[in-house]
C-alpha positions in Angstrom: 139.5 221.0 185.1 139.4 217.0 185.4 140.4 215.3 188.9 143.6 213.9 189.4 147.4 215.1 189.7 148.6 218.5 189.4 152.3 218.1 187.3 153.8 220.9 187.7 154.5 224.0 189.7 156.9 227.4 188.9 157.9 229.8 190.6 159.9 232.6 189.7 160.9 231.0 186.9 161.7 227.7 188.4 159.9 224.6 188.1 159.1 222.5 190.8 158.8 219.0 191.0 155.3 217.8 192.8 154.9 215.1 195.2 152.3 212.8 193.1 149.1 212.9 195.2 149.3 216.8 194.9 145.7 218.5 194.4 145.7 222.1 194.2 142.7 223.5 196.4 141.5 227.4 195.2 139.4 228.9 198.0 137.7 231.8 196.9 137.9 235.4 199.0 133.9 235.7 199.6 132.5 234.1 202.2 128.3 233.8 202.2 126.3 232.8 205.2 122.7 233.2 206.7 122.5 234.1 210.2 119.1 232.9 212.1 116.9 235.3 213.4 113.4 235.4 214.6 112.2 236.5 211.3 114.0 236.7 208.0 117.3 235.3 208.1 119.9 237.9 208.0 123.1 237.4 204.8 126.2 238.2 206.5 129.2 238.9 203.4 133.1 238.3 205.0 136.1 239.0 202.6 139.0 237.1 203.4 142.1 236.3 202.0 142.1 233.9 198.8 144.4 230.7 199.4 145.8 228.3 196.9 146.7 225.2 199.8 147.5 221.4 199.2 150.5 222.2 197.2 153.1 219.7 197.9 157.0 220.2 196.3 159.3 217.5 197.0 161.5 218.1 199.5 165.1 219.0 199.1 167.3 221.5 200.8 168.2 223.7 198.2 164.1 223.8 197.4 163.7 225.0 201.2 166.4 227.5 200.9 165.1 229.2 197.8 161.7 229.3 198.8 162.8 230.3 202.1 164.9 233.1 200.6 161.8 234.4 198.7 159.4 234.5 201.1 162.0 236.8 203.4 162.6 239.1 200.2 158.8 240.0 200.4 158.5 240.2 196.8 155.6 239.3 194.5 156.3 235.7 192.8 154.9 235.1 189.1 153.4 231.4 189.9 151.9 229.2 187.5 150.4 225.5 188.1 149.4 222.7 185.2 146.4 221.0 186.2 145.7 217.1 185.1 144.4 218.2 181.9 147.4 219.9 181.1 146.1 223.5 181.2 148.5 226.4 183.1 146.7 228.9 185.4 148.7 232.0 186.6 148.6 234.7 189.3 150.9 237.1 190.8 151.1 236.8 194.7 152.9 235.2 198.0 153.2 232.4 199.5 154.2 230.7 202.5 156.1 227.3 203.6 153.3 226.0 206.0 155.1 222.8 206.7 158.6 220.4 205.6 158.4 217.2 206.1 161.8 214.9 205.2 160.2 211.6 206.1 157.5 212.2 203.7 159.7 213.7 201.8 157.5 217.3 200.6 157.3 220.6 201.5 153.5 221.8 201.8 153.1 225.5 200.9 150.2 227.7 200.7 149.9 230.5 197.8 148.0 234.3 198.5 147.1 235.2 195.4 147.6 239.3 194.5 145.6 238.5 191.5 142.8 236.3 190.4 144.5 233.1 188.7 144.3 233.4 185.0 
């Protein structure tokens, strides 16, 4: 995957328009740290719960109303994502409206994957 732009977003079947400085940020569900100690260093292994953030839609009302709608049906959403390159990644999973913002014009949500994107 090359830097720049993501282009597009769907959901459910409906594509998304993207605000133009979106970059879609994976962050995986494994978590590795050392922990000090006063001999060998101990590895301490935290799951947690995989997030797709920086995705910004642009903002209208009927956007906010259908994603709003979805995320109160508590259904799993098909989602897919072209990066700059062109190439679609997929999951199955939820996601939530972390922020709308009419002066800048976007809607920033945040995807849980179910499953790994594809």
């Amino acid at each position: 995957m090359s830097a720049g732009s993501s282009r597009r977003l769907n959901i459910r079947g409906t594509d998304f328009d993207l605000i133009s400085d979106t970059s879609i940020d994976k962050k995986g569900n494994i978590n590795h740290e050392r922990i000090a100690t006063s001999g060998k260093s101990m590895r301490k292994i935290t799951f947690q719960i995989a997030e797709t953030g920086g995705i910004k839609i642009v903002y209208t009302k009927a956007n906010v109303d259908l994603l709003e709608n979805w995320i109160s049906d508590g259904q799993e959403s098909e989602i897919y994502f072209d990066d700059p390159d062109g190439e679609t990644y997929y999951c199955t999973g939820t996601f939530r409206v972390d922020s709308t913002s009419t002066m800048d014009g976007e809607i920033a949500i945040t995807i849980m994957p179910e499953t790994n994107w594809k």
